[in-house]
C-alpha positions, -999 to +999 in steps of 0.1 A: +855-150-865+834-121-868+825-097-839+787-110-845+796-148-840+814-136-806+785-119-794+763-156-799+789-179-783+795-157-751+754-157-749+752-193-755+780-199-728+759-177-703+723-195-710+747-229-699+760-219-672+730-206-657+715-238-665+739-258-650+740-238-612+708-233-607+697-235-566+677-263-553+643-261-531+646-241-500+676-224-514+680-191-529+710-177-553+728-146-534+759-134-546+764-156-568+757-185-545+730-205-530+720-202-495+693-212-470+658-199-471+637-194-439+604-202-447+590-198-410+591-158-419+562-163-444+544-186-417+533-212-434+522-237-406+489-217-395+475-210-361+485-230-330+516-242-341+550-237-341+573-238-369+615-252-372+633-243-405+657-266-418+684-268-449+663-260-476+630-267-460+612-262-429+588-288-404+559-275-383+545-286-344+516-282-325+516-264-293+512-274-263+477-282-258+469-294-290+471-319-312+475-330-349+443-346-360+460-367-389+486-383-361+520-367-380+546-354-357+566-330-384+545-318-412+538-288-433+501-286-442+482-263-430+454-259-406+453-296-390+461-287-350+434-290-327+426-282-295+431-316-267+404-316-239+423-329-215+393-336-194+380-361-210+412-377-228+432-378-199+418-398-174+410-380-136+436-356-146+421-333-121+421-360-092+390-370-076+385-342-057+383-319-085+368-304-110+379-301-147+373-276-168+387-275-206+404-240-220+417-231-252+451-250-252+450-262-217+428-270-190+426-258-153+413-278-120+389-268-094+387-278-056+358-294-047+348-279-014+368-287+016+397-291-006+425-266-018+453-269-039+485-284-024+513-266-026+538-293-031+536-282-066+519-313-077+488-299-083+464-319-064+437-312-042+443-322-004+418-319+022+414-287+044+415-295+078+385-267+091+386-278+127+422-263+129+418-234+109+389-225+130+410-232+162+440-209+152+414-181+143+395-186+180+363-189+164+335-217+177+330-234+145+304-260+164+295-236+185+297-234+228+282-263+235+301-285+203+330-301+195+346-301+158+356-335+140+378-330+110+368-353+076+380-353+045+365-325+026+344-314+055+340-317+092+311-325+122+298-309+150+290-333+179+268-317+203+269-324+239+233-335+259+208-311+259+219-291+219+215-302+184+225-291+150+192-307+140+210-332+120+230-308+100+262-320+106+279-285+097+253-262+119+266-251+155+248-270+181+223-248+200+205-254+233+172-269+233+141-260+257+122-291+254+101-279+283+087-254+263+064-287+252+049-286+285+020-269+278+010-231+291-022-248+310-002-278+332+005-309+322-031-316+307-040-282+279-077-277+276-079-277+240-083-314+227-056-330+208-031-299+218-016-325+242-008-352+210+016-319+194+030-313+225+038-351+234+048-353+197+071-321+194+083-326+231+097-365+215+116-349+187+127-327+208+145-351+235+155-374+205+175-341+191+190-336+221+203-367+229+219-381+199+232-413+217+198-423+226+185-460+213+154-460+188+160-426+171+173-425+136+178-391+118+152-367+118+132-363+092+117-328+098+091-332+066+074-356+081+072-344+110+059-311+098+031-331+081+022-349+112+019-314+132-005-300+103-025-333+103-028-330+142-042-292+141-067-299+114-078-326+139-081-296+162-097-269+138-121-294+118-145-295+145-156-262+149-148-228+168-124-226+195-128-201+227-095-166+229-077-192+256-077-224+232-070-200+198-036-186+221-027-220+232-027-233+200-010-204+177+015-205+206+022-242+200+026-244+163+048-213+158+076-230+185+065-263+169+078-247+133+105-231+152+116-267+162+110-285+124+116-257+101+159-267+109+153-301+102+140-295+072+165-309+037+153-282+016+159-249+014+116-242+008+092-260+018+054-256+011+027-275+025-011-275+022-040-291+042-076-290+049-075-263+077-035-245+069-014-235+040+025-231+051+057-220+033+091-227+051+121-207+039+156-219+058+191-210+050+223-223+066+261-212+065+292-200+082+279-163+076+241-148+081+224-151+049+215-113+037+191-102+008+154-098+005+128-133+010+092-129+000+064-159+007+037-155-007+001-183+001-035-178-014-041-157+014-012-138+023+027-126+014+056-120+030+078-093+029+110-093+051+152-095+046+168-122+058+188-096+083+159-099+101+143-130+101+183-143+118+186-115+136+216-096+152+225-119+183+245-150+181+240-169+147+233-211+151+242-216+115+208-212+100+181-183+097+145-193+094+116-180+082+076-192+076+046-176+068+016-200+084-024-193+071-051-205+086-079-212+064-108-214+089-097-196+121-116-162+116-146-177+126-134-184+161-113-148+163-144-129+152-154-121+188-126-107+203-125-073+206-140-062+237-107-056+247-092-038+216-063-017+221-038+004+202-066+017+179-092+044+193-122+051+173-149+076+184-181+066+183-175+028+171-191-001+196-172-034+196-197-051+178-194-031+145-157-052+142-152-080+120-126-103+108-118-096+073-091-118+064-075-153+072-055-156+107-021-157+095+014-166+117+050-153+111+076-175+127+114-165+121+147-176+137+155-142+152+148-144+187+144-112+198+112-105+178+098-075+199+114-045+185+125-057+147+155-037+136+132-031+100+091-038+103+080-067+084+053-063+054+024-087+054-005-085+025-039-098+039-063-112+012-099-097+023-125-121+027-153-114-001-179-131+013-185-107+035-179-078+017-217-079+007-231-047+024-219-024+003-217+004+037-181+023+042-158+003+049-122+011+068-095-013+072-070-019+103-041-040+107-043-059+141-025-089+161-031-114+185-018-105+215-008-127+247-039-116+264-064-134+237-076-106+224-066-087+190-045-051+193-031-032+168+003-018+188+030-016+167+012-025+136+005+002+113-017+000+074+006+009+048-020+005+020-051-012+014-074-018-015-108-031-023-089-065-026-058-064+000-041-048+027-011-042+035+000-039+073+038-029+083+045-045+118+076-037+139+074-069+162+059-106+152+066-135+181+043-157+183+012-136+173-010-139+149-016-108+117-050-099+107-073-071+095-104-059+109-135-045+094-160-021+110-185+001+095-175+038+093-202+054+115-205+094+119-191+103+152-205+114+180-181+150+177-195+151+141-232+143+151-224+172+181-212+194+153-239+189+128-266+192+157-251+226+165-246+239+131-278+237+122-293+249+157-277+285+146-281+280+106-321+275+105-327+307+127-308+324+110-326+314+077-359+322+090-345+356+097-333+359+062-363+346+046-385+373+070-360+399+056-358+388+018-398+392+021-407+419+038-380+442+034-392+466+010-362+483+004-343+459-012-372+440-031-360+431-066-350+400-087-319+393-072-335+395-038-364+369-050-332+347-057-319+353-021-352+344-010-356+310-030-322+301-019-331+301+014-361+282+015-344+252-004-317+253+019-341+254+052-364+231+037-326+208+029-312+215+068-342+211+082-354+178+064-317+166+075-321+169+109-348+152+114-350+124+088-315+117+077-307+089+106-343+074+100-334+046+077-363+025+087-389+020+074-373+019+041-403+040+018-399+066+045-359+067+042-363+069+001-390+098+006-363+121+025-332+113+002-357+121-026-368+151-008-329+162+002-320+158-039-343+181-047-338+205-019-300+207-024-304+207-061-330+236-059-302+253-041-276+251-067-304+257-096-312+297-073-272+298-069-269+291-108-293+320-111-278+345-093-245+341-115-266+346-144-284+382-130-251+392-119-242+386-156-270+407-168-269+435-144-230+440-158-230+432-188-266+442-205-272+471-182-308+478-194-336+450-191-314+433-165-344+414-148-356+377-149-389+372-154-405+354-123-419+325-144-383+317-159-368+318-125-396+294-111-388+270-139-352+269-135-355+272-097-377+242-092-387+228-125-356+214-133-343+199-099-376+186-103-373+171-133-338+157-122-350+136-094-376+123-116-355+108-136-329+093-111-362+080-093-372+063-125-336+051-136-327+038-100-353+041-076-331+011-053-303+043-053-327+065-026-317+054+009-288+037+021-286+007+053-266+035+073-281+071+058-311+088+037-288+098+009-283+087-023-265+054-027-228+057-040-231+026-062-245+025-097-233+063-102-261+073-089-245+100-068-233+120-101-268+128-105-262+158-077-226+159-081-229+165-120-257+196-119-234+207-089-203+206-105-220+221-139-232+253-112-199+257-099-181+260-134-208+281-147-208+302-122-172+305-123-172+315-157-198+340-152-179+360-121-148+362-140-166+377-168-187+403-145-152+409-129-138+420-155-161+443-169-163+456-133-124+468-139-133+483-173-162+502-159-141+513-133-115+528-158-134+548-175-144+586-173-173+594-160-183+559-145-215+558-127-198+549-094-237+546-075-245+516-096-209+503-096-204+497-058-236+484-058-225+456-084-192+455-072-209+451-034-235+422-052-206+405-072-186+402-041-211+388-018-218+366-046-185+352-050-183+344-012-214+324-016-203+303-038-175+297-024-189+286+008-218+266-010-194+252-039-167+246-015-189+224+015-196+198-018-158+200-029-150+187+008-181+164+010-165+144-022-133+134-003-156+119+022-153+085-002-120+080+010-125+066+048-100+077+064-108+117+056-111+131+092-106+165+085-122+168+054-152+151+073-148+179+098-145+208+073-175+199+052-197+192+086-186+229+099-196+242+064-226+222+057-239+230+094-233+268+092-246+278+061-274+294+074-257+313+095-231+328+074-255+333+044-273+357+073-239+372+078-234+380+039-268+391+030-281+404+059-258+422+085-230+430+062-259+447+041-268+488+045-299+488+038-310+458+053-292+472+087-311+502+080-343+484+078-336+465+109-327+494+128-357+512+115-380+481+127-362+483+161-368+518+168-406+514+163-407+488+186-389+504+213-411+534+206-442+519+210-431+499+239-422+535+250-453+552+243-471+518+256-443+520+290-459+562+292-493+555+298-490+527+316-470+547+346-496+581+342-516+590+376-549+578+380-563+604+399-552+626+375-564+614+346-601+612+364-598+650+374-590+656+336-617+636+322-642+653+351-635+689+341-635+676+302-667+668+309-675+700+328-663+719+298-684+700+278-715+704+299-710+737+299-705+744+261-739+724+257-757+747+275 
């Protein structure tokens, strides 16, 4: 056999023999032999399972927890294990005292309260036995005056005669005052129908306290809150009450609410009748409730924590708080205030109060309501109706004190609006927040003030109109300006005096706000004018003078022309209920604000610019220093006059807000003394014009002198003089 025919038999022999031992599934040649293969390495049985490998093959099993949806116990697809909700495939797996909850592969069982988890190891839920627990700790779980009673899953308090948990059988009993029911005016209140909420509240209030008596089921504090709102619209429908009857009844209702509000199921409660609009808030636990409450009614909101509606003494289980409006009360309130207090105001009579919201109650649980630990916000609605006058208006936040009449101690106004108010009291009881309303009036310091003021300012404007005139010295254009000035603002002061108080009758009152427009205007229109010849005199030097005709026509013609208008436009807008002034609605006051404002700019711009070249001229070689501390002297006094002028109207704008004392002070100092100081400025703090004076003083003196000389010569003297004159004459004729 050749070598060739070797080579093909040993290959054939091979190919057999590797045909013949081949390994079976699962199995894999190694070494020349076949041996297990662990398939659970390549994980082939998918999420949530677990895999066992086998001789030659391998069988996969769900975890615990899950389940395989096509019911095979050993398999090898993938994919086909499942979650099991054992809450609701097992039956009460939890117990009946439990909750279940599913989870991913297993499940987990919740307490229900009153219930823990045994620890037996079981799993179950066994009742807590609070009454013990409470014991061991030393704490009062019912309270002084209760005993506990363990149940399963919770426990009672059972109060002893004379306490209640108000039907709560987990509150702490606390002692009841059913007395209080009594009435403040003996057994028989004035007020009609009071003694039906007494008899009625006094009822629950025995029936609370005595459990064991016959006839009494559980209280049902909703009803019985409607009947009390039913019973005091029988009260308020009828008309207006007298201070003693209002205190009697606020009185009643807020221990009345004090009584119901624990009674009540839910947690709020709102209610709504004819005469009242009530919202209840309670909240009961082991622990004082903590956090911020607001209640809020069409009238009125609430601010306050619940920190202090419970309060920092001993806690009954509960904290309560209500906010009670009373739709129709301010009526019968809106007398009361003879006997104000807490709230001075110079110059404002009893009379000019008003009520201008609805009455509205605070009740909380905290029984120590005198001195809060944090003040209480309450937001008063105003009453539009009788926001129809259109005068200044100031708000205060009052209460109803035990007296029957309203005060404002402790109570403070944290902000206020045309619509609400907002009023931040430190105490509440059993008193009654509102808001007043008076007409701001000018005092009588300010009417002292302005009366004085002008005493000294239109002297001393006749003096300076005397001295513009005649003083010969100084004549020129800028002094013509001085002059003007001065007669618009005497004609202004003087026409303010007498007229601006005289708003009756009302043709008369337009006539003098007409007449003050123009006045003040012609004022600003002279002090416009000045800025503009200071302007000149720096800056063009030559040809620095106005003619008179221009000056006349800016001086007058256009205040003139101003008033006109606004006369045409709104002639309603001359003469207010209160002053001779223009009215602040409509806008019509921007017709003097806006030529005022337009002066003071414009003047503004002008002085900076004369100032300036003032510092160049200043600087430069051979200045003409005569002529420049003259301007520099003019410019200056300039300067403070606008300032005085510009700055009285700056302080009379923040005289719209109504609570502006001091600026009301500042701008009737300023307004008052113009006069005077424009004397100071232009007059005595002038050379020349001191010169003048001093010049027209020593001619007086002199001829009172020389008038004082022959007034004291001898008579019998003068005769013998005039005798031998007359000899000397005789004798001269001959």
């Amino acid at each position: 056999m050749g070598w060739w025919k070797k080579v093909l038999f040993l290959g054939l022999m091979c190919m057999l023999v590797e045909c013949l031992c081949q390994c079976e599934n699962g199995l894999k040649r190694k070494g020349g032999q076949c041996i297990d293969e662990d398939e659970c390495e390549e994980d082939l049985c998918g999420e949530n399972t677990k895999c066992f490998n086998t001789e030659g093959s391998f069988s996969c099993q769900c975890l615990q927890g899950y389940k395989n949806v096509k019911g095979q116990v050993n398999f090898t697809l993938e994919g086909i294990c499942q979650d099991i909700n054992e809450c609701s495939d097992v039956y009460n797996i939890c117990g009946p005292v439990a909750n279940c909850s599913n989870q991913i592969g297993g499940y987990n069982c919740t307490c229900h309260s009153g219930y823990t988890k045994a620890t037996n190891g079981t799993g179950n839920c066994t009742d807590i036995d609070e009454c013990k627990e409470a014991e061991s700790k030393n704490e009062a779980l019912c309270g002084v005056k209760g005993s506990c009673k363990n149940s399963n899953g919770s426990y009672g308090c059972i109060c002893e005669k004379g306490s209640t948990n108000y039907g709560n059988e987990r509150t702490k009993c606390s002692d009841l005052d059913c007395d209080s029911f009594n009435g403040n005016s003996g057994p028989v209140p004035s007020l009609g129908g009071l003694a039906d909420i007494l008899l009625m509240m006094k009822n629950s209030c025995m029936a609370l306290s005595d459990p064991g008596s016959a006839g009494e089921g559980k209280p049902d504090g909703k009803k019985l809150l409607q009947n009390l709102f039913s019973a005091t619209d029988n009260i308020l429908s009828p008309g207006q009450l007298d201070s003693e009857d209002v205190s009697e009844l606020l009185g009643t209702v807020e221990k009345a609410i004090m009584l119901i509000g624990p009674q009540l199921k839910d947690g709020h409660t709102k209610t709504s009748t004819s005469e009242t609009d009530a919202e209840i808030a309670v909240q009961r636990g082991k622990t004082p409730p903590t956090g911020q409450i607001q209640l809020t009614n069409e009238y009125a909101s609430l601010e306050i924590d619940w920190t202090t509606a419970a309060g920092t003494e001993s806690y009954p289980g509960f904290a309560l708080a209500a906010l009670l409006s009373y739709k129709n009360l301010e009526t019968s309130v809106n007398r009361s205030f003879d006997k104000l207090t807490g709230h001075e105001k110079d110059g404002v009579e009893p009379s000019s109060y008003q009520i201008f919201s609805k009455v509205v109650s605070v009740v909380v649980s905290n029984p120590s309501t005198q001195n809060l630990s944090s003040p209480v916000i309450i937001t008063l609605r105003h009453l539009q109706d009788h926001d129809k006058s259109g005068k200044n208006r100031s708000y205060i936040c009052t209460y109803w004190n035990e007296s029957g009449a309203w005060s404002t101690d402790g109570c403070s106004q944290l902000r206020s609006d045309d619509m609400y108010t907002s009023c931040k009291c430190k105490h509440l009881s059993s008193f009654a927040v509102l808001m007043a309303l008076y007409d701001q009036k000018h005092t009588f310091r300010l009417q002292l003030v302005t009366r004085i003021g002008l005493a000294i300012s239109l002297p001393c404007l006749i003096l300076c109109i005397l001295t513009f005139k005649f003083c010969r010295s100084i004549q020129g254009t800028r002094t013509t300006i001085h002059l003007h000035l001065c007669i618009c603002l005497f004609m202004a002061d003087l026409i303010f005096l007498a007229g601006i108080s005289q708003t009756k009758p009302v043709g008369g009152c337009r006539l003098v706000a007409a007449m003050l427009h123009y006045f003040f205007l012609g004022l600003f229109s002279w002090m416009l004018l000045e800025g503009v010849q200071l302007y000149r005199m720096v800056v063009l030097v030559f040809n620095a003078n106005i003619r008179p005709l221009y000056l006349f026509l800016t001086g007058y013609g256009t205040p003139l022309l101003i008033v006109i208008i606004s006369a045409i436009i709104r002639p309603d807008g001359y003469g207010t209920d209160e002053h001779c002034w223009l009215s602040l609605k409509d806008g019509l006051i921007w017709s003097f604000f806006g030529p005022v404002c337009f002066v003071i700019i414009f003047n503004v711009f002008f002085f900076i610019i004369t100032v300036w070249k003032l510092s160049q001229k200043f600087t430069s070689l051979n200045p003409d220093l005569s002529n420049l501390h003259k301007i520099k002297a003019f410019t200056v006094t300039a300067i403070a006059q606008m300032c005085i002028l510009g700055l009285m109207w700056v302080f009379g704008a923040f005289l719209f807000d109504e609570h502006s004392t001091v600026e009301a002070y500042i701008f009737t100092i300023l307004n008052s003394l113009q006069g005077a100081l424009i004397f100071i400025m232009h007059c005595l703090l002038s050379k020349q014009v001191r010169d003048e004076y001093a010049h027209f003083l020593s001619c007086i003196c002199t001829e009172q002198k020389r008038y004082s000389d022959l007034s004291t010569t001898n008579p019998s003297s003068s005769q013998s003089k005039v005798s031998k004159s007359g000899q000397h004459t005789g004798e001269s004729q001959r």
